[in-house]
Each structure stands twice: as C-alpha cells, then as structure tokens.
LUMVEXKE-830512 format. One record per residue (C-alpha): residue number from 1; residue in three letters; chain; y, z, x. Coordinates in Angstrom, 2 decimals, padded with zeros to 5 digits, m for minus. Layout:
N
(NUM; "ALA"; "A"; (Y; Z; X)) ...
END
This chain:
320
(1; "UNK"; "A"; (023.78; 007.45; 034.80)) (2; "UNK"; "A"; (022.89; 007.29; 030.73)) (3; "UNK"; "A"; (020.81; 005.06; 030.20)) (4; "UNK"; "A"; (021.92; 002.49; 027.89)) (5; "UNK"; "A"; (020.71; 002.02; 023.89)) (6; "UNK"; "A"; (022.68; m001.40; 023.51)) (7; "UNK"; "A"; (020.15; m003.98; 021.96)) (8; "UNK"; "A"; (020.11; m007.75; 020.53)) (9; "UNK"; "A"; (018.41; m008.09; 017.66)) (10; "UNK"; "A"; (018.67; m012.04; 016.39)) (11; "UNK"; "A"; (022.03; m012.23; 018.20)) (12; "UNK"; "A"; (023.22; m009.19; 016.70)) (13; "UNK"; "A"; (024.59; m006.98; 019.04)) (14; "UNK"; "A"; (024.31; m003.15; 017.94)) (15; "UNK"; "A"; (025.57; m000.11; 020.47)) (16; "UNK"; "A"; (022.18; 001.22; 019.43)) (17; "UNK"; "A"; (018.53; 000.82; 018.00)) (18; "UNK"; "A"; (019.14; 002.95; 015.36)) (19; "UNK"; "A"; (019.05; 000.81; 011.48)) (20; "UNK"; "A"; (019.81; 001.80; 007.88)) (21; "UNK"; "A"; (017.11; m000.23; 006.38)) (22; "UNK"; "A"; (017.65; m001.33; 003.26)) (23; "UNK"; "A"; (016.92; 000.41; m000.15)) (24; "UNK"; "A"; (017.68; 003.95; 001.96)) (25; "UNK"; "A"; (021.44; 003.45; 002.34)) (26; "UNK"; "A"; (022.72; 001.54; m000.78)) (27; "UNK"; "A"; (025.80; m000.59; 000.28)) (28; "UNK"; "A"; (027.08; 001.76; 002.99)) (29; "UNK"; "A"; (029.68; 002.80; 000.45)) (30; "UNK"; "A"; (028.99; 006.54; m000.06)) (31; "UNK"; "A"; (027.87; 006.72; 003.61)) (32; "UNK"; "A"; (031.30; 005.85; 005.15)) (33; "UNK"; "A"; (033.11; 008.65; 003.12)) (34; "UNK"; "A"; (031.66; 011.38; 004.81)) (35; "UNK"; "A"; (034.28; 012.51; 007.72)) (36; "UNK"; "A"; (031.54; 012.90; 010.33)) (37; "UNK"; "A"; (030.30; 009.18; 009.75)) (38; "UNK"; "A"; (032.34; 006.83; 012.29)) (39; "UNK"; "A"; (030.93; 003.40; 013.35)) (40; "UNK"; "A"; (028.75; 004.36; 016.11)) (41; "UNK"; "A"; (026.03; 006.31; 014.30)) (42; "UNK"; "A"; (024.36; 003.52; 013.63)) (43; "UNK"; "A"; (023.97; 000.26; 015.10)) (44; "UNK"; "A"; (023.90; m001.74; 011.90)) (45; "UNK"; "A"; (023.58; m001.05; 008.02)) (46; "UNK"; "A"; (020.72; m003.26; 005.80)) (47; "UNK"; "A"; (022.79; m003.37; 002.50)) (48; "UNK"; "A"; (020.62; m002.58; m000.95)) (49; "UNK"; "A"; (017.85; m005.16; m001.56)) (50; "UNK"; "A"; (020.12; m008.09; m003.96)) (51; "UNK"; "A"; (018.75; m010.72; m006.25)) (52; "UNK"; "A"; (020.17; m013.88; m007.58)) (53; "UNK"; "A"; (021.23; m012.14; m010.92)) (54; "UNK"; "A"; (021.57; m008.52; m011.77)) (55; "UNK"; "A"; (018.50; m006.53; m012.13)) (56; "UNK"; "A"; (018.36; m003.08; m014.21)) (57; "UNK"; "A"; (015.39; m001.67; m012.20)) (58; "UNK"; "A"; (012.00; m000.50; m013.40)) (59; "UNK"; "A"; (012.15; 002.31; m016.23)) (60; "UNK"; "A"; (011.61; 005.84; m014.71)) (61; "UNK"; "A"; (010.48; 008.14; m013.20)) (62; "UNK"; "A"; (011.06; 005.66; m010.32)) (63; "UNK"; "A"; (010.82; 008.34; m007.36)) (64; "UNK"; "A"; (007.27; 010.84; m006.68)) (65; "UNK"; "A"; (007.16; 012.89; m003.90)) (66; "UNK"; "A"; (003.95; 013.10; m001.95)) (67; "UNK"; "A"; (002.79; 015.73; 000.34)) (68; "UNK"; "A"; (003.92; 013.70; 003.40)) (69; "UNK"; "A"; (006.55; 011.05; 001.52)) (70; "UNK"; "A"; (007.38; 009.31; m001.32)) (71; "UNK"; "A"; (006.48; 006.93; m003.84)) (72; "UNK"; "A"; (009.39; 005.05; m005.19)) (73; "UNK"; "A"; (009.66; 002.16; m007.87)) (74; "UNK"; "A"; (013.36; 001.62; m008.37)) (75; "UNK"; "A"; (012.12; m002.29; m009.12)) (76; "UNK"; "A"; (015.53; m003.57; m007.04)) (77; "UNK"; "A"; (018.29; m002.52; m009.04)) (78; "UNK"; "A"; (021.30; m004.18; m008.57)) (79; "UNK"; "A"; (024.11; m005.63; m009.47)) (80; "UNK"; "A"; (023.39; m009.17; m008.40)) (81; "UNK"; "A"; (024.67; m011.23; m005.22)) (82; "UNK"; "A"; (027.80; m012.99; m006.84)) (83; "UNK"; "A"; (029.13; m009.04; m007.49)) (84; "UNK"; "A"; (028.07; m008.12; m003.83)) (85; "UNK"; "A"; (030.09; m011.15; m002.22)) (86; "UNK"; "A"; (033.05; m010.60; m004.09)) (87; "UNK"; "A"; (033.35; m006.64; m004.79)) (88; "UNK"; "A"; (031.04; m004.75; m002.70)) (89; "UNK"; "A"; (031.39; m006.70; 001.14)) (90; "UNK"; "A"; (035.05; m006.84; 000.47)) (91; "UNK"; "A"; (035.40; m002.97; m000.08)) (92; "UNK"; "A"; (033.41; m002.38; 003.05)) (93; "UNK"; "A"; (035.80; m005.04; 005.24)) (94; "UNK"; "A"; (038.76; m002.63; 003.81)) (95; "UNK"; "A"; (037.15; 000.75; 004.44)) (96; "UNK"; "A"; (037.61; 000.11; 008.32)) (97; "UNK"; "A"; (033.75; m000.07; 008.79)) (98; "UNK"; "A"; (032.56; m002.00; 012.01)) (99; "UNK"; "A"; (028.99; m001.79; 012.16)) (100; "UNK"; "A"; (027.28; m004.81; 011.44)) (101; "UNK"; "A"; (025.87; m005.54; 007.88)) (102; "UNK"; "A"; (022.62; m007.66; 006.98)) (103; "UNK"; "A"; (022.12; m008.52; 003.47)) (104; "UNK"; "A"; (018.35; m007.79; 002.15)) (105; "UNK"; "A"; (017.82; m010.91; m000.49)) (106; "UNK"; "A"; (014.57; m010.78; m002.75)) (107; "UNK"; "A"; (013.48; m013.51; m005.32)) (108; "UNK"; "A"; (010.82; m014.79; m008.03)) (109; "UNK"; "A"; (010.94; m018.43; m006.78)) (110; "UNK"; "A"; (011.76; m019.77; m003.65)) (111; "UNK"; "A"; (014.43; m021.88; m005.07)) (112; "UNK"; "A"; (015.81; m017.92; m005.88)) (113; "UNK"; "A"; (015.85; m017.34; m002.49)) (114; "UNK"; "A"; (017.46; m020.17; m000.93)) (115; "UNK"; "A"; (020.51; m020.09; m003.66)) (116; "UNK"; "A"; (021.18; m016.07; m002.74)) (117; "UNK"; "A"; (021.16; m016.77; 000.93)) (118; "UNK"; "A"; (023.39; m020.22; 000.65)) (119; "UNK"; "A"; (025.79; m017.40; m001.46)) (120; "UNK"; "A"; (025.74; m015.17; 000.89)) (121; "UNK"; "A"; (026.86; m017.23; 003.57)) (122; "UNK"; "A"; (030.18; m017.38; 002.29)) (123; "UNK"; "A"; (030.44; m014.29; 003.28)) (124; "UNK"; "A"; (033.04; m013.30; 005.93)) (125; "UNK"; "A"; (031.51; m009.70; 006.83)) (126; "UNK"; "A"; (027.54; m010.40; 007.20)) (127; "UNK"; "A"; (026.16; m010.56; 010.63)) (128; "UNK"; "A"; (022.38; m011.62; 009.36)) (129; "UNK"; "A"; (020.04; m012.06; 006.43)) (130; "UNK"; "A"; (016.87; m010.05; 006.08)) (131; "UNK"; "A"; (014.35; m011.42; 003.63)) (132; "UNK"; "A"; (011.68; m008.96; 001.26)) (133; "UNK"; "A"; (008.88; m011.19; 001.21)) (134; "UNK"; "A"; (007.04; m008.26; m000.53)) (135; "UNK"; "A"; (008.19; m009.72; m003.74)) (136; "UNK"; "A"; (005.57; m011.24; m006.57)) (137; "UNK"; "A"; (005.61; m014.94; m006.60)) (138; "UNK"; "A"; (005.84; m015.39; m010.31)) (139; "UNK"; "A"; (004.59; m018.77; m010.13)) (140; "UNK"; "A"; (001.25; m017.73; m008.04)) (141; "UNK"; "A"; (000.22; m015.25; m010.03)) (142; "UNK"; "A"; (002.26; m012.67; m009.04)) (143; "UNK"; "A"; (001.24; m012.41; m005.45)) (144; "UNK"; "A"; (003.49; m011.27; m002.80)) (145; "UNK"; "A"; (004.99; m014.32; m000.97)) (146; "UNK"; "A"; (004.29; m012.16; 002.65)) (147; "UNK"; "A"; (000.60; m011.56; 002.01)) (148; "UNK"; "A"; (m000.34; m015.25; 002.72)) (149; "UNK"; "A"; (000.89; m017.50; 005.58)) (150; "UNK"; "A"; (001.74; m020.62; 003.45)) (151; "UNK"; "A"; (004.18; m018.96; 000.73)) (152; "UNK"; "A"; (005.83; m017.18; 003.69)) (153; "UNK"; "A"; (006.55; m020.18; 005.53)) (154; "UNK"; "A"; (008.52; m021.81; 002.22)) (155; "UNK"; "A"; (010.45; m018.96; 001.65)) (156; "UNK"; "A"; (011.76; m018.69; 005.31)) (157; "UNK"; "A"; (012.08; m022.23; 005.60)) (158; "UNK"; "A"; (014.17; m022.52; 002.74)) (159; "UNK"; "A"; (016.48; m019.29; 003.69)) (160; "UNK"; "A"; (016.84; m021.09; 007.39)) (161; "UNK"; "A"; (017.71; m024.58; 005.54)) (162; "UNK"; "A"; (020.43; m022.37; 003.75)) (163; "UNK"; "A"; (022.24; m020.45; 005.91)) (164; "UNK"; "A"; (024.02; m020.49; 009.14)) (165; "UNK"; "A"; (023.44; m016.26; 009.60)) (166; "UNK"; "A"; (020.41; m015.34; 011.43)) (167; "UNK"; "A"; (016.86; m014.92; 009.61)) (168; "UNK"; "A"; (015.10; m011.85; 009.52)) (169; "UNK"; "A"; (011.65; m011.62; 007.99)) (170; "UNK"; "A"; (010.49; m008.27; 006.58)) (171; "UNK"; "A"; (006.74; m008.05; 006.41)) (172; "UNK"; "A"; (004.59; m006.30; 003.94)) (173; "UNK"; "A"; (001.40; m004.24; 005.44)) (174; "UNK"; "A"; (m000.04; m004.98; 002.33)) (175; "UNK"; "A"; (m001.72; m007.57; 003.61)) (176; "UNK"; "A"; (m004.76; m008.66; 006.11)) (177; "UNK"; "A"; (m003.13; m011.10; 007.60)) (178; "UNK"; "A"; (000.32; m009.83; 009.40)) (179; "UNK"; "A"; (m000.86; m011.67; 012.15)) (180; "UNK"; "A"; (m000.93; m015.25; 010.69)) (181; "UNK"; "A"; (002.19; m014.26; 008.27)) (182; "UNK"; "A"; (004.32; m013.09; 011.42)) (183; "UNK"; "A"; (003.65; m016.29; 012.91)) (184; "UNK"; "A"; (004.53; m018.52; 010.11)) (185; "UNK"; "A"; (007.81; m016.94; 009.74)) (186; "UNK"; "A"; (008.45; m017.93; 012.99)) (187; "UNK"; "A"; (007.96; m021.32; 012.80)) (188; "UNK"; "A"; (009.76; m021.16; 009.56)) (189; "UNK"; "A"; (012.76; m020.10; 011.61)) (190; "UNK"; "A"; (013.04; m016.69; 011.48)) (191; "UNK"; "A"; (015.19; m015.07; 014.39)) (192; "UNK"; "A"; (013.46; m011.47; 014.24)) (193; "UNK"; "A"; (011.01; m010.05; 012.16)) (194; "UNK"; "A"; (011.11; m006.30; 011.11)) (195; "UNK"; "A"; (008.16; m004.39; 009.87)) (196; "UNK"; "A"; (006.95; m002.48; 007.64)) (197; "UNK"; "A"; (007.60; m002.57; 004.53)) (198; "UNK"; "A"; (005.81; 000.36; 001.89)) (199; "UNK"; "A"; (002.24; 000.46; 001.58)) (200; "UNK"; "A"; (001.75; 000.31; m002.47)) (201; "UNK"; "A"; (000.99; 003.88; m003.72)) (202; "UNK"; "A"; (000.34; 005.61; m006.96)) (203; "UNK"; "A"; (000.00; 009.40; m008.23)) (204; "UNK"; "A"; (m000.76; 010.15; m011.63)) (205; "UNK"; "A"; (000.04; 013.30; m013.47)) (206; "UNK"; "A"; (m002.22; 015.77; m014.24)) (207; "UNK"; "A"; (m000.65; 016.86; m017.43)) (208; "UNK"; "A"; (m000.71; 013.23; m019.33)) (209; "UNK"; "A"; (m003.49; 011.81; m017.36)) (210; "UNK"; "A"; (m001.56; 008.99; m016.93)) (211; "UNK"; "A"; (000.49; 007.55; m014.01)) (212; "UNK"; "A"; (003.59; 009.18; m013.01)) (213; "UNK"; "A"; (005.58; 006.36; m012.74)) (214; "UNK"; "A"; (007.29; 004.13; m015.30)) (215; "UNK"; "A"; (005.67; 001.23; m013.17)) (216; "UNK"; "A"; (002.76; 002.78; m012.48)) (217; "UNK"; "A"; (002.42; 001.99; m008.52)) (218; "UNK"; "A"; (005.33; 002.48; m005.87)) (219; "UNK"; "A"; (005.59; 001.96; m002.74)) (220; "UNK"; "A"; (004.90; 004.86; m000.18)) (221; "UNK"; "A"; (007.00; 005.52; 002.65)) (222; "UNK"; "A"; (007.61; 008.55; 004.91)) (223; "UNK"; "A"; (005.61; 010.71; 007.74)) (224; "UNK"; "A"; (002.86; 009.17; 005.99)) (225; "UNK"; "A"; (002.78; 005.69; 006.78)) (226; "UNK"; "A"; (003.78; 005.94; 010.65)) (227; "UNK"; "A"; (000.59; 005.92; 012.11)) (228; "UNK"; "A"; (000.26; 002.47; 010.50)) (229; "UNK"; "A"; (003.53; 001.28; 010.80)) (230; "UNK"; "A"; (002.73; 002.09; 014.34)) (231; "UNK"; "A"; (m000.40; 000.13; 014.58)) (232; "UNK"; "A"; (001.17; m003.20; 012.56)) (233; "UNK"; "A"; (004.41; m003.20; 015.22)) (234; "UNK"; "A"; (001.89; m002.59; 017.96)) (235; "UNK"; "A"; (m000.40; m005.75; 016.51)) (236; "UNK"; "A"; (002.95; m007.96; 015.92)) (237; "UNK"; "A"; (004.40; m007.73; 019.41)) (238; "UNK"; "A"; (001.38; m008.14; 021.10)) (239; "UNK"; "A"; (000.67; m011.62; 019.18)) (240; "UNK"; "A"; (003.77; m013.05; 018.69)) (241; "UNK"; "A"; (006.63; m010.59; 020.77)) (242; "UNK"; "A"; (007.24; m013.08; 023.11)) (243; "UNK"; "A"; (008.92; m015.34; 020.70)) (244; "UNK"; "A"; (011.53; m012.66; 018.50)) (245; "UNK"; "A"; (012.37; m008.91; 018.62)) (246; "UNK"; "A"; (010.79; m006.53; 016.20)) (247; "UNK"; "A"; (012.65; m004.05; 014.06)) (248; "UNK"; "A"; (010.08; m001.18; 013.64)) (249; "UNK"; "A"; (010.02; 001.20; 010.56)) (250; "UNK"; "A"; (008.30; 003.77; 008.49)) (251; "UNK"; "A"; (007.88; 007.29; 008.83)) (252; "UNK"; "A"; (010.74; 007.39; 011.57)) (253; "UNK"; "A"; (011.98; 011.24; 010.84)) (254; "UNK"; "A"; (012.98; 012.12; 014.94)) (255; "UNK"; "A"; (013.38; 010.62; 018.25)) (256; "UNK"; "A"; (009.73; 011.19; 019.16)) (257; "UNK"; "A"; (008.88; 008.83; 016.54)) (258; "UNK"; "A"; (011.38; 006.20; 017.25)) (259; "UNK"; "A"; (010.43; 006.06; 020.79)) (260; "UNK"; "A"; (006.71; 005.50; 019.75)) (261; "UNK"; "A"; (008.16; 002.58; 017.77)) (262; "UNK"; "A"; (009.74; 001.30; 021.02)) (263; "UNK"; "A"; (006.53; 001.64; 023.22)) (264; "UNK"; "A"; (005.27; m000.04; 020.64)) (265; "UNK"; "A"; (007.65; m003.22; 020.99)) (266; "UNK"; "A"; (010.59; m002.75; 018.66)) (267; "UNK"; "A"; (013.95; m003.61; 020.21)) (268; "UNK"; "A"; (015.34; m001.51; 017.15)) (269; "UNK"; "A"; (014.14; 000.69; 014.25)) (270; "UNK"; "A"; (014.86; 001.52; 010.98)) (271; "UNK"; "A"; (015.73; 005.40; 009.82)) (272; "UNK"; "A"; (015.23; 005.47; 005.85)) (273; "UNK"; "A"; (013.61; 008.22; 004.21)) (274; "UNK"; "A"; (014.73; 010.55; 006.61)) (275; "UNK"; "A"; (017.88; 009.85; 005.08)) (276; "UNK"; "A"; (017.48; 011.48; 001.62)) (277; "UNK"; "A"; (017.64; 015.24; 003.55)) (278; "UNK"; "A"; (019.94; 014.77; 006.71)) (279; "UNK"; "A"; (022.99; 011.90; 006.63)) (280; "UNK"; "A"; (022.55; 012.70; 009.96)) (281; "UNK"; "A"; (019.39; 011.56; 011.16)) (282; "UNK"; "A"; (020.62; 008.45; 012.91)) (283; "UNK"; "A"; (023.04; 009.97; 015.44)) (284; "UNK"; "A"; (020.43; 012.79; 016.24)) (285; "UNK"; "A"; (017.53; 010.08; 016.75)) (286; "UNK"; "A"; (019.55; 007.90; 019.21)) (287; "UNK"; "A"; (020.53; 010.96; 021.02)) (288; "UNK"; "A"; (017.28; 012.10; 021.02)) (289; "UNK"; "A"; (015.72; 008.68; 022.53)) (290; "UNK"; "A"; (018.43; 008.12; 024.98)) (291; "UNK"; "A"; (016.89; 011.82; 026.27)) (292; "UNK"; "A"; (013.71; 010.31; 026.05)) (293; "UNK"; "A"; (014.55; 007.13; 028.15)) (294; "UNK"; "A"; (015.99; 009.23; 030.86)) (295; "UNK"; "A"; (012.98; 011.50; 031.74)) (296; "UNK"; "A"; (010.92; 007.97; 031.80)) (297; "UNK"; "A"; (013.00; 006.15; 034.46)) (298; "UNK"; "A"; (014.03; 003.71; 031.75)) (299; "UNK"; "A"; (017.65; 002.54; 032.28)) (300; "UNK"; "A"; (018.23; 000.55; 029.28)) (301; "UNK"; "A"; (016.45; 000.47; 026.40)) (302; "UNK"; "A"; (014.96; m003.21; 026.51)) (303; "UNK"; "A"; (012.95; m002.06; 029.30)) (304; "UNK"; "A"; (011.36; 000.49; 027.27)) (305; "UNK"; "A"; (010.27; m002.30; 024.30)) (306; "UNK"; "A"; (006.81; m002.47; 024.80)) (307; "UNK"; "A"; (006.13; m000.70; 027.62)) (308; "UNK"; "A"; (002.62; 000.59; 026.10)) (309; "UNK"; "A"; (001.48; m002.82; 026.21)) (310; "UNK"; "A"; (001.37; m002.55; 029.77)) (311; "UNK"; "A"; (m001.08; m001.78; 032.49)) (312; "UNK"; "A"; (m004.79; m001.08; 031.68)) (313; "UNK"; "A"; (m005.56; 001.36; 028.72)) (314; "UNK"; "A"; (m008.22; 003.76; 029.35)) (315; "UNK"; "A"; (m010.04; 006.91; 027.79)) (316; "UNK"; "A"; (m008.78; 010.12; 028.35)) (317; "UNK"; "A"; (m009.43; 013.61; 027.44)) (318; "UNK"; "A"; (m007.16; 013.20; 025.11)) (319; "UNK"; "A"; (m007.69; 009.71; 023.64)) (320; "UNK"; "A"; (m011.68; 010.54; 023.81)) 
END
C-alpha cells in the first residue's frame, strides 16, 4: 500500500505537501495553461504577494543570480487587492482550477493589513490568508513587523479580527528572535505558520562598483538558504509544533530536500525557485517523497512530520 501524502494545513485539506509559495507562481494564471498541469500537482497555490493599492515594484534590475540562487527585489508588484477579488480569483473559479488558493497580503500599517484581509474575505474562492510580516513598518522606522514579537502580534491580531479564512503567518529569518515571533503569532491567532522567508542579500557589480540592483539588497533564496531554512523549521517545531503545523520552505529543488523539511516538522512545503527551470518540480517532488516515505515504514505522511525530533541524537562518524 502507497503511503498517503494527504495533509491539513490550518483546515486546509491538500492531496499533498507540495505548495506554490507565493511570489514563485504569480496568480496561478499562466500555470494552469500548460496541458500537463491538472489539479493534483500541487496541493495548493499561494497567489502573488497583494497590497491594499497597486504597487509598480522596485526599479530594476530586480532579479541577480548567485552561484547557488537568487537575489530578487521585485518590491511586490501588483495590481492591488480590489483588482485581485474582482478580476484575477474570478478567472481562476472559471478556468476549472480546484486546488486551493491562499492569498499572500503585505502592508505599511497594520490598519493596511486588516482592510486587505477584511477584502479578501469576500472572496468566494480563497481557502486561507498568509501574511508577509517581512514588510517595513513605516511608522517604526522601517523595521520589519516579523523581526520583533510585539509588532507581530498586532498585525496577526488584526488579520484574525478581520477575517473568517484561516491565518497563516510567514516568518522572516531575518531576525534573532523566530522563537518569540512564532509564538506571538500564535497567540495572535494564527492557524499555521510557514517559514522562511529570504534572507536579505546583495551583489554588487564589478563593472560600476555599485550594487546590482535598483534597490540595492534582495532577498536570497535557492539551494543556498536550505541549510538554514532547515535549522529555523527545525527550531520552530520543536518550540511551538505542538500548537500549529509548519509550512517549510527555501532551497526545496528535489524530494530529498522536501523530506528533510518534513523530518524537520513541516506538515507541507513550499517549491519556489525551483520553479523558474522545471514547471514540473512539484509533481516530481511529491512523487519523489511518497518513495521516500515507503522505504521508511511511514504510511502517511503526518507520521513522518517531525520524526527527527525523536529519540536521542548522538555523534556519529558522520555527524563527528
């Protein structure tokens, strides 16, 4: 018997683990028109990060590569959330496509935040919100709102207080305190909590002596950042797993890596840069971890989250 990849993730019910995250896969839109795409490649789409009004982006180059990833400053281009609830969700609703949807919000103000999320639940198609707390708090000083426990609280608060869809908080690295930030979102409300976000990154060109891109720093994801995506999901579940499931992201290129993210304590993961060079990275990763949960006795996935939590760690000759 196949083991099975069906997972819950904040009462969202997905035939497998396997996420478009957002920023990676736009609205879906382009996605769903190629003929080997059907509804069970992946077991839910995060739409393009949206904002209150539209947003033209950050002035280019927005995209570096990097020997092991990239750097990427797009600065949340979009066309706004009113355009998204009336064009975009209703297009995919017509195009036949199944998979759940979660709407990524981001904001300046917390106010910001609440008002996209109490738009978005209007909406008939949306099975959850996620929430960038990466953004600057423009009236702290610019600070992202997931680096410190407090602003993180507000902002989740006031997305629960404004929406009937479940809460997912996305959580920067670029911070020291995950820990305290994870937990705050919590008892803000959040129903899951997915992680990570890009680690802020810069290259500068050689030729100019300046930096490459039009905003200077970007944020870094790809084979790159796994080992510390890794070590942040591993950190997360281990406080505060008992409470919500974890989406786990960044790096994720094969099903050797999403299964780390598993043993780790995801109940799902997110697929995104991977994306850029093979549409069909999802399918091939959840067939690749089913494989991986058969030759480990696993029959369903959920008994796989977190498994390398258990039992006594101990030096090896090849952890030594």
């Amino acid at each position: 018997m196949k083991p099975s990849l069906n997972t819950q993730v904040a009462g969202i019910e997905m035939s497998n683990p396997v996420i478009a995250p957002s920023g990676t896969f736009g609205f879906g839109e382009d996605f769903v028109r190629f003929k080997d795409f059907d509804n069970a490649q992946v077991g839910a789409i995060v739409l393009k990060g949206t904002t209150l009004r539209p947003r033209l982006g950050n002035p280019p180059p927005r995209i570096a590569e990097t020997p092991a990833g990239i750097l990427n400053s797009i600065g949340l281009q979009n066309p706004g959330v009113d355009a998204v609830v009336k064009e975009i969700l209703p297009r995919l609703a017509e195009s036949g496509l199944k998979t759940p949807l979660i709407a990524n919000i981001a904001g300046d103000t917390v106010e910001e935040y609440a008002e996209i999320a109490r738009r978005f639940n209007s909406a008939a198609n949306l099975a959850a919100i996620e929430v960038n707390i990466s953004c600057p708090n423009v009236r702290h000083g610019g600070l992202a709102f997931g680096a410190e426990p407090e602003p993180a609280y507000e902002v989740i608060h006031a997305v629960r207080s404004a929406t009937k869809l479940p809460v997912i908080a996305k959580l920067t690295p670029n911070t020291a305190k995950i820990i305290a930030v994870a937990g705050a979102c919590i008892d803000a409300g959040a129903d899951a909590l997915s992680l990570i976000n890009t680690l802020v990154g810069m290259t500068i060109d050689l030729r100019s002596q300046r930096p490459l891109l039009g905003n200077r720093t970007g944020g870094l994801s790809g084979p790159a950042v796994k080992p510390v995506a890794i070590a942040k999901v591993y950190e997360v579940f281990d406080a505060v797993g008992h409470r919500v499931p974890l989406i786990g992201m960044g790096g994720i290129a094969n099903a050797d890596d999403a299964y780390e993210f598993v043993l780790a304590g995801a109940s799902a993961v997110g697929v995104g840069t991977a994306l850029f060079y093979n549409h069909r990275a999802p399918r091939e990763i959840a067939a690749g971890l089913a494989a991986h949960l058969e030759r480990a006795g696993f029959r369903r996935l959920s008994d796989a989250v977190g498994a390398a939590h258990k039992g006594p760690w101990r030096v090896t000759d090849e952890t030594a």
